[in-house]
Every structure is written in C-alpha cells, then in structure tokens.
ZAZA-705696 format. One record per residue (C-alpha): residue number from 1; x, y, z. Coordinates in nm, 3 decimals. Last residue first. Layout:
! ZAZA-705696
> seq:xx:yy:zz
> NUM:X:Y:Z
...
This chain:
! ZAZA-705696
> seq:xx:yy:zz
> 415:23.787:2.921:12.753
> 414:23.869:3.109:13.080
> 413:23.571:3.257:13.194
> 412:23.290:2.992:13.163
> 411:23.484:2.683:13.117
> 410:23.677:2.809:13.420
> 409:23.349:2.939:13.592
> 408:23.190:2.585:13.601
> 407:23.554:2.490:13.794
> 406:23.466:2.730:14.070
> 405:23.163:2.668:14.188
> 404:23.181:2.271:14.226
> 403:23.472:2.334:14.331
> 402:23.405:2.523:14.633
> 401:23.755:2.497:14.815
> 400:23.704:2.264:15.130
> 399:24.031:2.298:15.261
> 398:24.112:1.881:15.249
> 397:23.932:1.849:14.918
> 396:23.757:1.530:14.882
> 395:23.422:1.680:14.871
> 394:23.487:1.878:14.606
> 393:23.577:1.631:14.412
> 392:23.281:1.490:14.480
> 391:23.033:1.798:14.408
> 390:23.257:1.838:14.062
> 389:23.219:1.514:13.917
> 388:23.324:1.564:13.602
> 387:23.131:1.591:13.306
> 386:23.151:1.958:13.203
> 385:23.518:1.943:13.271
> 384:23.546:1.649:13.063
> 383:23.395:1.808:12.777
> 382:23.574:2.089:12.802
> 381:23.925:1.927:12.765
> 380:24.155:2.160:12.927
> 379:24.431:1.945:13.076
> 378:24.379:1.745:12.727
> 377:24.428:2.033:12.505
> 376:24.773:2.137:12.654
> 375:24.824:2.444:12.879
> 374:24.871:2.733:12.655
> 373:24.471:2.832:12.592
> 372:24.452:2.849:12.997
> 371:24.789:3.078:13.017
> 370:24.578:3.283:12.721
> 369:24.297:3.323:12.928
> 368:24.472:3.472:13.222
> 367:24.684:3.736:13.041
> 366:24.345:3.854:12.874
> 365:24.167:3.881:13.241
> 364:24.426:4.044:13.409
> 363:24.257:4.203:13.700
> 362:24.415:4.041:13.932
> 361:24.106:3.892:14.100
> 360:23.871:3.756:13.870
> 359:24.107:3.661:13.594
> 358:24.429:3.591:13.787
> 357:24.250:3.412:14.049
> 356:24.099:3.185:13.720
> 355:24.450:3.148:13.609
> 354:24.502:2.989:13.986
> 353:24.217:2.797:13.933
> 352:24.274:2.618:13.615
> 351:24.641:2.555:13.698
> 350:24.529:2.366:14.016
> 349:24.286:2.159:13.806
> 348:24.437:2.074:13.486
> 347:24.241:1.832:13.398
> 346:24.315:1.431:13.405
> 345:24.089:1.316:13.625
> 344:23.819:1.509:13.468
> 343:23.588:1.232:13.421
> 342:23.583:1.131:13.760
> 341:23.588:1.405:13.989
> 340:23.743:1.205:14.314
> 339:24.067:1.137:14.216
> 338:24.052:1.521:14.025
> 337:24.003:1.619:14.391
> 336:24.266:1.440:14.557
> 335:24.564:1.463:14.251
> 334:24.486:1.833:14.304
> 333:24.719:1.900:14.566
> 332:24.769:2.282:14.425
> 331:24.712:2.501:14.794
> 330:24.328:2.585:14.585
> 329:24.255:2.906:14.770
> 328:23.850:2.961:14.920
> 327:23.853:2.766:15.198
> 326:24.113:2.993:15.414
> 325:23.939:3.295:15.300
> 324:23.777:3.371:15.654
> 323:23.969:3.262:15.896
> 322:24.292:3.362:15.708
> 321:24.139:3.755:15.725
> 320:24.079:3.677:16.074
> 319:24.458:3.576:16.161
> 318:24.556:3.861:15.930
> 317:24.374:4.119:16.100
> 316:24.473:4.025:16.473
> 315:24.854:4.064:16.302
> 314:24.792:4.397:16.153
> 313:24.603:4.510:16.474
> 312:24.936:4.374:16.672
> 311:25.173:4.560:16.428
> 310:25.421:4.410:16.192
> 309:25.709:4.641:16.115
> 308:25.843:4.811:15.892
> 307:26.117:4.785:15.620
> 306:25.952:4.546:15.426
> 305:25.602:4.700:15.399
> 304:25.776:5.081:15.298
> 303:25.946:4.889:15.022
> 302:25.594:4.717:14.910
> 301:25.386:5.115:14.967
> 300:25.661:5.264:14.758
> 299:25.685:4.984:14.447
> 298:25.319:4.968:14.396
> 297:25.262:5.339:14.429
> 296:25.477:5.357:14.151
> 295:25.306:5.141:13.933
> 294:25.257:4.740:13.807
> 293:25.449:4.567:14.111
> 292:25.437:4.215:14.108
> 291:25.611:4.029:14.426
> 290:25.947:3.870:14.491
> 289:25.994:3.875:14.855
> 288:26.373:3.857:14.942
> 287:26.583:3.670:15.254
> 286:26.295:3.454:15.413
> 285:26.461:3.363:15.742
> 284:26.416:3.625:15.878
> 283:26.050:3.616:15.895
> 282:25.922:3.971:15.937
> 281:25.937:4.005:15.579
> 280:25.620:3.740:15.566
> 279:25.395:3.929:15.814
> 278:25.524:4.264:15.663
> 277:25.362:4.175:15.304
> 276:25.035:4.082:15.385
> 275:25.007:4.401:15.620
> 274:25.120:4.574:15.336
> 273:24.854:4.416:15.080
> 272:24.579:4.465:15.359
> 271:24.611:4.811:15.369
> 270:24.439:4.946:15.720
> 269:24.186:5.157:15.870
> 268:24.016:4.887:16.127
> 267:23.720:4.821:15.927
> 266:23.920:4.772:15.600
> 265:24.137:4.494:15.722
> 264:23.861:4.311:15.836
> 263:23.688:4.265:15.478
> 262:23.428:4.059:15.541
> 261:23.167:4.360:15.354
> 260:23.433:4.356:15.104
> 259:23.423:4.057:15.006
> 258:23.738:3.854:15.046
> 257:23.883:3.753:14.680
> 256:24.140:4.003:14.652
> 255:24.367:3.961:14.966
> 254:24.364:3.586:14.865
> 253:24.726:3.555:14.754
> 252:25.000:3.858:14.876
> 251:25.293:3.635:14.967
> 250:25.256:3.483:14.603
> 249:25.661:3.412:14.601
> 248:25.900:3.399:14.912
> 247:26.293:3.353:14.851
> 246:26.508:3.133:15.049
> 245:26.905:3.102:15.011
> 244:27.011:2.790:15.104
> 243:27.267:2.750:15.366
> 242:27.210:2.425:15.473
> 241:27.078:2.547:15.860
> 240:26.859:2.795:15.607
> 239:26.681:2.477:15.421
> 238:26.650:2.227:15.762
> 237:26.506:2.564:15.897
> 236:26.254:2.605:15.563
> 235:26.183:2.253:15.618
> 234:26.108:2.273:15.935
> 233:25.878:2.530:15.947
> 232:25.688:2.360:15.691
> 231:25.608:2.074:15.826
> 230:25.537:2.315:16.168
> 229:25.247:2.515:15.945
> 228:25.181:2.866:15.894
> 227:25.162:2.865:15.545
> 226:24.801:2.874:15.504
> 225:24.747:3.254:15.579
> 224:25.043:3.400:15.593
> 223:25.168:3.357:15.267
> 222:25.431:3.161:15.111
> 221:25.480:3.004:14.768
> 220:25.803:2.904:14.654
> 219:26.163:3.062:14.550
> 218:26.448:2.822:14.663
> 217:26.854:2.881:14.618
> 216:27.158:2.742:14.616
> 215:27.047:2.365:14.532
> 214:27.345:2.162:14.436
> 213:27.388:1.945:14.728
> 212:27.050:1.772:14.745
> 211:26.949:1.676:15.109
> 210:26.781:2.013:15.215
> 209:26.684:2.041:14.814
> 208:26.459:1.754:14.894
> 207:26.310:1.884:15.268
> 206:26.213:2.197:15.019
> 205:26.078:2.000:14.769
> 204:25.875:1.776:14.999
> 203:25.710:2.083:15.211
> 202:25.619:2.295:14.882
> 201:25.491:1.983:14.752
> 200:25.148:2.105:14.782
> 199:25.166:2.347:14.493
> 198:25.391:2.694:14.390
> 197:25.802:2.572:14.341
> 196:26.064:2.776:14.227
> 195:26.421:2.604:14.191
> 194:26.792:2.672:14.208
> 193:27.129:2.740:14.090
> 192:27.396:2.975:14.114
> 191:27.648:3.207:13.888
> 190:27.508:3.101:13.571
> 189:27.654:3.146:13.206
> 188:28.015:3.121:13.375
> 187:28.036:2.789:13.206
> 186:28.148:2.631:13.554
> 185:27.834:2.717:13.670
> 184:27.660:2.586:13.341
> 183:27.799:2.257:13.414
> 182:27.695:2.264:13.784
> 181:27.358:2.287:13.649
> 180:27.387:2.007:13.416
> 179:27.608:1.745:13.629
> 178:27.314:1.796:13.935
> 177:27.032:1.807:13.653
> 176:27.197:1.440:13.525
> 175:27.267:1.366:13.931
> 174:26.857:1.348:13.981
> 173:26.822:1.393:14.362
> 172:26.620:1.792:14.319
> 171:26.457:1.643:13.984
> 170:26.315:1.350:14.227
> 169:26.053:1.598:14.380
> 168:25.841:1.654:14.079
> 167:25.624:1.975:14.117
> 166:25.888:2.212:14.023
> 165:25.758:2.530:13.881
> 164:26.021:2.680:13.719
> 163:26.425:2.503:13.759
> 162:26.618:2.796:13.843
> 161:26.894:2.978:13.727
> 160:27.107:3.222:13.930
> 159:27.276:3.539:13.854
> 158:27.231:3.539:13.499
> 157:27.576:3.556:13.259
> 156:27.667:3.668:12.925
> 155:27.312:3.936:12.886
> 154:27.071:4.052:12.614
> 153:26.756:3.979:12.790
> 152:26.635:3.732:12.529
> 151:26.985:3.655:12.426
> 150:27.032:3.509:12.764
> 149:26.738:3.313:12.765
> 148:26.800:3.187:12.485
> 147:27.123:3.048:12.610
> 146:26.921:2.867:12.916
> 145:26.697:2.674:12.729
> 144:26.953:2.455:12.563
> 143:27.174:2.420:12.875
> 142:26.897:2.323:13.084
> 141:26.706:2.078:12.943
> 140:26.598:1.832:13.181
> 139:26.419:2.043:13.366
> 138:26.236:2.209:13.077
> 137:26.003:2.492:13.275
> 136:26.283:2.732:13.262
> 135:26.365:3.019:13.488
> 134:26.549:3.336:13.506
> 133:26.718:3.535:13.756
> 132:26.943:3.848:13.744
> 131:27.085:3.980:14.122
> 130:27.214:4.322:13.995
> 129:27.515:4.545:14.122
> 128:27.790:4.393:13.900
> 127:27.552:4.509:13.574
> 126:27.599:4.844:13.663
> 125:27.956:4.769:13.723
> 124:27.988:4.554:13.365
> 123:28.048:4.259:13.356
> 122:27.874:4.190:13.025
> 121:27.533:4.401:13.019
> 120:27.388:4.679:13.333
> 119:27.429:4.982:13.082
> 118:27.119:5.155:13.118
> 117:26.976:5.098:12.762
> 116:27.092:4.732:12.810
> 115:26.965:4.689:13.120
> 114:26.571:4.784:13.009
> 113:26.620:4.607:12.650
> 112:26.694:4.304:12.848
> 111:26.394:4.343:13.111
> 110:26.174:4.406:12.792
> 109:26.299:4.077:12.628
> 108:26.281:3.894:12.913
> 107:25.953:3.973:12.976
> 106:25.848:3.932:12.618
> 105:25.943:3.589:12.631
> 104:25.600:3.430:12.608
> 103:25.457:3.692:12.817
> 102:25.634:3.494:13.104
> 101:25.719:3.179:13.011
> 100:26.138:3.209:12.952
> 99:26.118:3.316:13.340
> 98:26.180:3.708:13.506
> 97:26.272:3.785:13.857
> 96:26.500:4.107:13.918
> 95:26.673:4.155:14.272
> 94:26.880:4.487:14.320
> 93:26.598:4.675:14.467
> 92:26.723:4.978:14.610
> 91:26.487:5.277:14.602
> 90:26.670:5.364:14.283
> 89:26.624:4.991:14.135
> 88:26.277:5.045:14.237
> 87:26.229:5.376:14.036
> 86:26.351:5.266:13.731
> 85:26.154:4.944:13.748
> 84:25.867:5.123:13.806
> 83:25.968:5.346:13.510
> 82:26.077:5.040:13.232
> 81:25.669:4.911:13.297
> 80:25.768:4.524:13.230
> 79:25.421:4.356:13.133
> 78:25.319:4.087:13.399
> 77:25.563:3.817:13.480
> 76:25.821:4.005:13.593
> 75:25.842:3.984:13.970
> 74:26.067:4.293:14.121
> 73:26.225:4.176:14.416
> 72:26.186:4.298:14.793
> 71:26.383:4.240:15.072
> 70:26.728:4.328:14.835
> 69:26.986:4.098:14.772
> 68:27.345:4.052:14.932
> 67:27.523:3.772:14.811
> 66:27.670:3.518:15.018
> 65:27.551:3.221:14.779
> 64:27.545:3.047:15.114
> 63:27.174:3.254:15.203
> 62:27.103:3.525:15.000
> 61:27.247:3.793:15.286
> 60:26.975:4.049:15.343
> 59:26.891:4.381:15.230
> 58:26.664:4.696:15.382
> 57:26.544:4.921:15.113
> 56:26.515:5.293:15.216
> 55:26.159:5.444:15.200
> 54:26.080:5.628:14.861
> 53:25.951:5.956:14.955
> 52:25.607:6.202:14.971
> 51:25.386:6.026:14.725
> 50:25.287:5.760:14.971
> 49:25.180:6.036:15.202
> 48:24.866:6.060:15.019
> 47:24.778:5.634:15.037
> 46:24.838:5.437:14.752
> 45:24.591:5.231:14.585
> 44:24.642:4.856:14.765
> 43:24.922:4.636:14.660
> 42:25.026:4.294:14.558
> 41:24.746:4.199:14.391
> 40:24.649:4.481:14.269
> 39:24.466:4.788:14.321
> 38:24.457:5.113:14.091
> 37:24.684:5.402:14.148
> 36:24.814:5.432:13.747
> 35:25.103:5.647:13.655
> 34:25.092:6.022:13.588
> 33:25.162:6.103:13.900
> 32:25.519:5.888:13.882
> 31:25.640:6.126:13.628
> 30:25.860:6.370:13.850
> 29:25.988:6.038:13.977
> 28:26.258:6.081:13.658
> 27:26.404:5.770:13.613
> 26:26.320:5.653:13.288
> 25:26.574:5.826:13.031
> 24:26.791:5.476:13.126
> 23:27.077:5.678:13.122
> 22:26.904:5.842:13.435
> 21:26.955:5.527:13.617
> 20:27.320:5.443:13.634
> 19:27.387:5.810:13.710
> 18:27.113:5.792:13.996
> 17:27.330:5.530:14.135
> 16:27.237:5.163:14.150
> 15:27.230:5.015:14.478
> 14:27.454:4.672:14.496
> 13:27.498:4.349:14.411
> 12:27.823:4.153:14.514
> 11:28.006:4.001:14.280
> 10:28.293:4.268:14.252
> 9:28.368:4.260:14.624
> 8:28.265:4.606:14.801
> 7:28.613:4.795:14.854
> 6:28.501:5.085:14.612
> 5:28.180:5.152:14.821
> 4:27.873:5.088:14.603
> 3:27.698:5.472:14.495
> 2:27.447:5.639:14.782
> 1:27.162:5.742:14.613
C-alpha cells in the first residue's frame, strides 16, 4: 500500500501503510476465511471472487473542510471487529464513525484501543491520515460530552464532531451551539463540526445548516428508494453550493425485509446490498457512505460497490425493489400517526420501528432490545401501546406502513 507522499499537507488523511497496520497484530488477510460470510444489512454473503483482492478505494474532497475522505466509512455502532477494520484501513478507508451511544461507549472504547495499539494517537502520522468522528446526543452540551469522548477512544483531537440525531431544526440557528462548537475548534479538541440526522426533517435540517454558518459537515439518511425526491435535491445542492461536506447513512435500509419470493434482485443474478450501495456512490455529491461492515466480505464487496458502476439491470432492480418495499419503512414523521393513535401519542414510534428493523432484519436481536429498554419509560409505556389506536394511525400515515402490524410486534419482540 502505497505510503502518503511527503508533500501531502499534514491535515490531510491518508492510506495507512502496511507498517502502520501490522503493529496492530490484526492485519494479516491470511485470516479473513476464518471470518463470518453471513448477510447483513449492508452486505450480501460474498461471492468466490470476493476472496481474490481488495479493490482500490476511490476518495473525495469532504466538502469546504477540504479534506480528502474515503467513499466508504466504517460505521461503529455494532461491535468493533479490530480485523475488518484492519483490513479496510488497508483497502483505504480513512473515515471512522463512532458516537458516545453506541454500545454504551464500548465503541469508542474499542476504536480507541484499536488506534492506540497501531499508533494513530496525538498528532501523530498514523493518526494524520484518519478522518475521526464522534457524536453526542446532548446538543446543548458539547464541551462536557465531548472530553469523554476523547478519553473513550484515547485521542487529543477528533476530526469533526457532530450533533447525533438532530430532529430539532432550531439547534442548526441557535448562536449558544454556534459559540460552543466554534469554541471547541479553537480548542483544537475538534477540527470541524456538524450534525447526523435519520427522520422526516432530513429536508428542513439540511435547508437549516444551508443558512447556518457553522455547519461543516452533514451525515443523514439516504437510500434509493424514498430519497429520490426534488425537496431533497435541493437541499443537498443548496448544501454542496455552501460547501458542506455530505455524508450518506442507512443507504442499505429495506434490502432485508422484501420476501424472498419478491425479491427482484435475486431473479436477475444480482447482490442487492451492492446495487444499494452504487446507486448512492454514484451521486457525487455524496462524498463518503458510512455503512456497517461486520466481516471481510463486508468490507470487499462495499469498496468494490463504490468504485463501480451502476448498471441498467441494477437500476431496473432498484426502481422495482422501491415499488415493492416502499410501504413497509417508517421515513420517522411520526407526529402523524401517534396524532392519530390516541393513547400512544406520546410513544416512541419511529424509534420503536427502526429497533424493530434491527431485530427482525439485522439480525441483532439483543442490541435491539436493549436500545428499546434505553429510551425512557414513557416512550415505551406498554399499556399505551396496547391501547392505541393502531388501525388509525395507520391510516394517517402518508406511506401506508402497516402499523397496526408492526407496533403489536414491538411489545411483542422488543420488551
């Protein structure tokens, strides 16, 4: 692997070297047999010729932060596997994702034991070549849940910083999070700022951070089979024509829930977690795709996804794949159908269902009922689930997601 070139500016990431990795003791691919095929959400079991070669990671400018970052990121919010990420960072992924929340800490934690063991702490070169990100869920907190943070993965700086989960579009105009964040910039604790956002205010947030002045860098939900939409084309251009760095999340959602006897990826020979995968990377505009990778096969059938191509049976695919799921994701506007439920106007809805996907479809069953046993009592009162009005909320849902299906199996599955 080819090492930085001597002339590349300190704060720009790079490929690590095989040096950098094999003081890890992790690297070795001769190991990668003896890691699990299995499906997941973000990819399908590996084809034979998956075994042959990593393919080479195409990068992209991170919007104004001028930073080049890998296509593809390594999520963290399933447990840290020190080999994949071995492996990826030799393929050339520069771009780790991790948040205080995920595993309760123990993602940061393994992520920090993982750099420190290879050397990537301080300012280090190793270190010089990674894009670092973590995210809080306290807004309005920044600078006291950002140091633990750091201890957590045992580093002085992250690369950016990022408000988790914003739902809440007036955090993106508040000047106390503007004075905070560009506080910890000056700090030298953060190197940029920014936000992840999952629901239906994907569209508002983004046209927000368009008019903000402190917002380096976005992280939200898009897939090809909802996203597609001109509110949302705009905002991402209004977002790039600003210079802000975008970064697609959950670009693999409702690949798993599609019988199998729909399945129209299947019938004409191909992986439907790749073809996911190319028809957001084909966007240039999206910069990196953060995505989950639990094995080896993960990793090589993602990178090879980025740096191809989209074909025409891919694309006819997706559009009926989209056809056929479309009613079956919640897109997280939940104030409609928990209007119309009646008693459980005040559950947890969207949360509920996307740790239900997790149960059913990631197969991560124990991750997913302890997310549900996190969010507070009265977002998961059982008695006003029971009670709701599940037909009507239904009803008012704009993509006619089976509630009245669906929230019965929360109580049933989740707690």
């Amino acid at each position: 692997m080819r090492e930085r070139d001597e002339n590349t500016p300190e704060n720009t990431p790079g490929t690590l070297s095989r040096r950098d990795l094999l003081r890890t003791g992790t690297a070795a691919l001769g190991t990668a047999g003896a890691l699990s095929a299995g499906i997941a959400d973000h990819a399908a079991a590996a084809p034979p010729e998956a075994d042959k070669k990593v393919t080479a990671m195409p990068m992209a400018t991170l919007g104004r932060t001028g930073v080049k970052v890998s296509r593809l990121a390594h999520g963290g919010s399933w447990d840290i596997d020190p080999e994949v990420l071995s492996i990826g960072l030799e393929a050339g992924i520069n771009y780790i994702d991790t948040a205080e929340s995920y595993r309760g800490g123990q993602s940061e934690r393994a992520i920090g034991a993982f750099l420190k063991n290879m050397g990537a702490t301080g300012h280090s070169a190793a270190r010089k070549k990674l894009w670092l990100v973590s995210k809080t869920h306290s807004h309005r907190q920044l600078e006291a849940r950002l140091q633990p943070c750091l201890d957590r993965l045992q580093q002085d700086y992250v690369d950016a910083f990022y408000m988790h989960q914003v739902r809440d579009v007036k955090v993106l105009t508040d000047p106390d999070i503007k004075a905070a964040a560009e506080g910890l910039k000056k700090s030298g604790k953060i190197r940029f700022f920014g936000f992840s956002t999952h629901d239906d205010t994907v569209v508002e947030c983004l046209n927000a951070a368009a008019d903000s002045s402190f917002i380096d860098v976005i992280m939200f939900r898009y897939d090809c089979h909802y996203y597609k939409r001109d509110d949302l084309e705009k905002a991402m251009d209004r977002c790039v024509k600003k210079g802000i760095g975008l970064v697609a999340m959950k670009t693999q959602v409702g690949g798993m829930t599609l019988p199998d006897k729909f399945d129209p990826f299947r019938k004409r020979g191909l992986n439907q977690y790749q073809a996911a995968i190319k028809a957001v990377a084909v966007d240039e505009r999206i910069a990196s795709i953060c995505s989950e990778m639990t094995n080896v096969d993960h990793v090589k059938q993602n990178i090879a996804a980025v740096a191809s191509k989209l074909s025409l049976t891919e694309r006819d695919a997706i559009q009926e794949h989209a056809r056929l799921v479309s009613h079956l994701w919640c897109r997280g506007c939940d104030h409609l159908c928990k209007a119309a439920s009646g008693a459980g106007a005040q559950l947890a809805v969207a949360d509920s269902l996307r740790f239900l996907m997790y149960h059913d479809h990631y197969g991560k069953a124990e991750h997913a009922r302890d997310l549900y046993a996190q969010l507070p009592a009265d977002k998961r009162d059982q008695n006003a689930l029971a009670e709701a009005d599940w037909h009507g909320a239904e009803a008012a849902c704009p993509y006619n997601v089976p509630l009245a299906k669906l929230m019965p199996r929360v109580r049933e599955r989740l707690a």
